[in-house]
N, C-alpha and C positions, 0 to 999 in steps of 0.2 A: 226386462220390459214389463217385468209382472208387478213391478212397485207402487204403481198409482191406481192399478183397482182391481177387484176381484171377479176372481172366476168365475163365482157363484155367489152373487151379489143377492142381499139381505134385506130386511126392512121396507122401505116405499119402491125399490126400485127391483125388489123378489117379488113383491106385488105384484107389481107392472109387469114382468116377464109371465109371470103366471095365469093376467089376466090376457096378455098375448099369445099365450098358448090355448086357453079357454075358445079364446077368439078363432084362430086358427083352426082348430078340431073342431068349433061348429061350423065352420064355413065348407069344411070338407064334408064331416057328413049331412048339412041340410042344404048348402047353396051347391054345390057341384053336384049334389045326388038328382035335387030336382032340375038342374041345366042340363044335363048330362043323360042320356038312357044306356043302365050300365045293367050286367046280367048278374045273377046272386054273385056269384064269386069277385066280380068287381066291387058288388056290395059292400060284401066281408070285407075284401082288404084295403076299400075307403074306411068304411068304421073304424077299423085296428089301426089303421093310420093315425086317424083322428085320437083316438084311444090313446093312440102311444106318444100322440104329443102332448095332449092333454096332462098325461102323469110325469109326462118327463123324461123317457126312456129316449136314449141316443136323439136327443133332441134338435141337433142341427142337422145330421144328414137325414133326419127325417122330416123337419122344415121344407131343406132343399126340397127333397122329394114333392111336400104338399105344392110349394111355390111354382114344383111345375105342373102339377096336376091342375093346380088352381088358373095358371095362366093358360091351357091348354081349353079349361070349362070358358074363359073369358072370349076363347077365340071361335067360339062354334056357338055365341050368343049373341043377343042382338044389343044394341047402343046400349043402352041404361045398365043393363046388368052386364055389361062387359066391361064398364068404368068401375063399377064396383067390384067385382073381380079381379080386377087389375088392380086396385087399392087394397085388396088382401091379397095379393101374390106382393106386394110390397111388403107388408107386416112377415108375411110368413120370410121373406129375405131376412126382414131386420131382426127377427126370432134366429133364423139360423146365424145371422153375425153376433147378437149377442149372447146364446146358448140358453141353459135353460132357468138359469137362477139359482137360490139356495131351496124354495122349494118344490124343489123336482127330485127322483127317481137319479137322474145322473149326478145331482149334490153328495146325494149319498153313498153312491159305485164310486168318483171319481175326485171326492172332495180332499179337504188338505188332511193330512196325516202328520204322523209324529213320527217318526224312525229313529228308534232306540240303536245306539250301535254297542255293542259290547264291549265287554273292556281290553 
């Protein structure tokens, strides 16, 4: 099933993943931080979040993760900014369905290889 496209897609569409991850990691830490009254430790590990999707480290079950943090800040805000929060808990879905790209952090942990077999 792996025949018609790649893992860690490249060119216009490594872009696009990249700048959905950009997107993502600022929504975490400047939109949820100021909806949201969290305590330093929740701080930190909004940041590291944001951080860790931003470069690309295990990038879909940490999606997952933002997409519910992000729809949890949608549900304790009022009209306007709960529509938009709810339109990036969308991205951050469609981030964790199509992972992280070619340039991300798991392109290069988890990308294709070559397996030499002996003789």
């Amino acid at each position: 099933m792996n025949g018609s496209y790649s893992a860690f897609p490249s060119g216009m569409a490594g872009v696009a993943l990249l700048l959905l991850r950009i997107s993502t990691g600022l929504v975490l830490a400047v939109g949820c931080e100021t909806v949201i009254s969290l305590s330093a430790a929740s701080r930190y590990a909004l940041y590291s979040l944001a951080a860790v999707i931003v470069v690309g480290v295990l990038a879909r079950p940490a999606a997952i993760i933002a997409a519910v943090i992000i729809a949890l800040a949608a549900d304790t805000t009022s009209d306007t900014p709960c529509l938009a929060l709810g339109f990036h808990a969308l991205v951050a879905i469609a981030l964790a369905m199509m992972g992280a790209g070619a340039y991300s952090i798991d392109a290069r942990w988890f990308g294709r290889r070559v397996i030499h077999l002996g003789d």
